[in-house]
C-alpha positions as CSV (number, residue, x, y, z in Angstrom):
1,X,-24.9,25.7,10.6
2,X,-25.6,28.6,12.5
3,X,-24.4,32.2,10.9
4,X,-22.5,33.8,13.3
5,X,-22.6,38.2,13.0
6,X,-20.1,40.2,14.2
7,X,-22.6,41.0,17.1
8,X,-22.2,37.7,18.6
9,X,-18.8,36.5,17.9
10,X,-17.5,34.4,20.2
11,X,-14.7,34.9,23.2
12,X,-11.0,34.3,22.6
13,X,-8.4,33.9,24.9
14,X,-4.9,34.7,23.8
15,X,-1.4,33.6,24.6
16,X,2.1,34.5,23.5
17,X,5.7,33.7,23.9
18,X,7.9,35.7,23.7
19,X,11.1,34.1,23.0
20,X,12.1,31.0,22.3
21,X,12.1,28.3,25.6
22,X,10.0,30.7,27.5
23,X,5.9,29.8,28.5
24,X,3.2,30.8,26.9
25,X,1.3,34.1,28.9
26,X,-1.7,34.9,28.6
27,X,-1.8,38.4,26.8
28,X,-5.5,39.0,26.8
29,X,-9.0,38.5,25.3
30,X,-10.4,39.2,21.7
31,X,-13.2,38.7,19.9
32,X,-13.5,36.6,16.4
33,X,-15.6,34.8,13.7
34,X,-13.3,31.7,14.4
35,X,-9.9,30.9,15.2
36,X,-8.0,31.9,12.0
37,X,-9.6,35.3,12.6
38,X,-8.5,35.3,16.1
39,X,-4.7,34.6,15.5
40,X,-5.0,37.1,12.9
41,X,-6.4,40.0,15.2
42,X,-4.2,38.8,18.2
43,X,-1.3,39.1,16.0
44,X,-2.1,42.5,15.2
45,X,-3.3,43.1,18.5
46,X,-0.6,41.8,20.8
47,X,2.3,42.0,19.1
48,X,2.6,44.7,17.4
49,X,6.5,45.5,18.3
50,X,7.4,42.3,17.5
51,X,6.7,41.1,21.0
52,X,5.8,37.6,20.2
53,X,7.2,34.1,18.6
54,X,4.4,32.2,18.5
55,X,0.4,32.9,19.8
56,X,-1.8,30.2,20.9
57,X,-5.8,31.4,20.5
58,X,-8.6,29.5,22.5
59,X,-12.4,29.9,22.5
60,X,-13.0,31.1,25.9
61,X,-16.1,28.2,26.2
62,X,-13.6,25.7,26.4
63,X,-11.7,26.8,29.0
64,X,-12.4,25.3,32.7
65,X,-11.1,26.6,35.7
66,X,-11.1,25.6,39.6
67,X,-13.3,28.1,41.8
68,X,-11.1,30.3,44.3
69,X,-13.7,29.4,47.0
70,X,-12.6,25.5,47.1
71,X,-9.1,26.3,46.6
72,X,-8.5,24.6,49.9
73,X,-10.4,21.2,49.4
74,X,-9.0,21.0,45.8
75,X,-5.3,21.8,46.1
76,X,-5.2,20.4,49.8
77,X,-3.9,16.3,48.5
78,X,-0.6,18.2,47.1
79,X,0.2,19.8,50.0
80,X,1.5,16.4,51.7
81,X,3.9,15.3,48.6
82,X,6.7,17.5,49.7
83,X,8.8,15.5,46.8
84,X,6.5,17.8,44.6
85,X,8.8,20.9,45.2
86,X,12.1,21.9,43.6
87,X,13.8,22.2,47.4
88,X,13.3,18.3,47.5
89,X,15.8,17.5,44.9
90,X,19.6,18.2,44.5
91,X,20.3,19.7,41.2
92,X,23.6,19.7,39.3
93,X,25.9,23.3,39.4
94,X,26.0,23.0,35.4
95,X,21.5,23.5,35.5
96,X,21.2,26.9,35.3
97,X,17.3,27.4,34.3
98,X,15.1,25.4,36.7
């Protein structure tokens, strides 16, 4: 296995929510030996005034994303499932949250 220094440790990505029931947002990007080492330093990093609930730390490698410039061939199948959007459906008075 391959040592890693603190010259090339690799990327982090870093999420936190901040109360209970809320999502996960993204908070920022660290560096670390591995992924105890990351929660550690995003813990002291990010939420520092007791900001967070619970932090969610992924290596940056393992994250895939859609590229801007094909955003219309990619999303373009959604965009005829109107039953997709909230406006379709008739919600109760009593749901609050949605």
């Amino acid at each position: 296995m391959e040592k890693i220094s603190s010259e090339n440790w690799p990327l982090w990505e870093v999420f936190i929510r901040t109360r209970q029931g809320l999502d996960h947002k993204h908070a920022g990007s660290l560096h670390a030996a591995d992924a105890q080492m990351a929660l550690e330093n995003a813990r002291d990093v990010y939420t520092r005034r007791n900001e967070g609930i619970s932090i969610w730390v992924v290596e940056s490698k393992y994250i895939h994303a859609s590229s801007p410039e094909e955003a219309a061939s990619f999303f373009d199948p959604a965009n005829d499932k109107v039953y997709r959007y909230p406006t379709f459906y008739q919600l109760p008075d009593e749901l609050k949250n949605i």
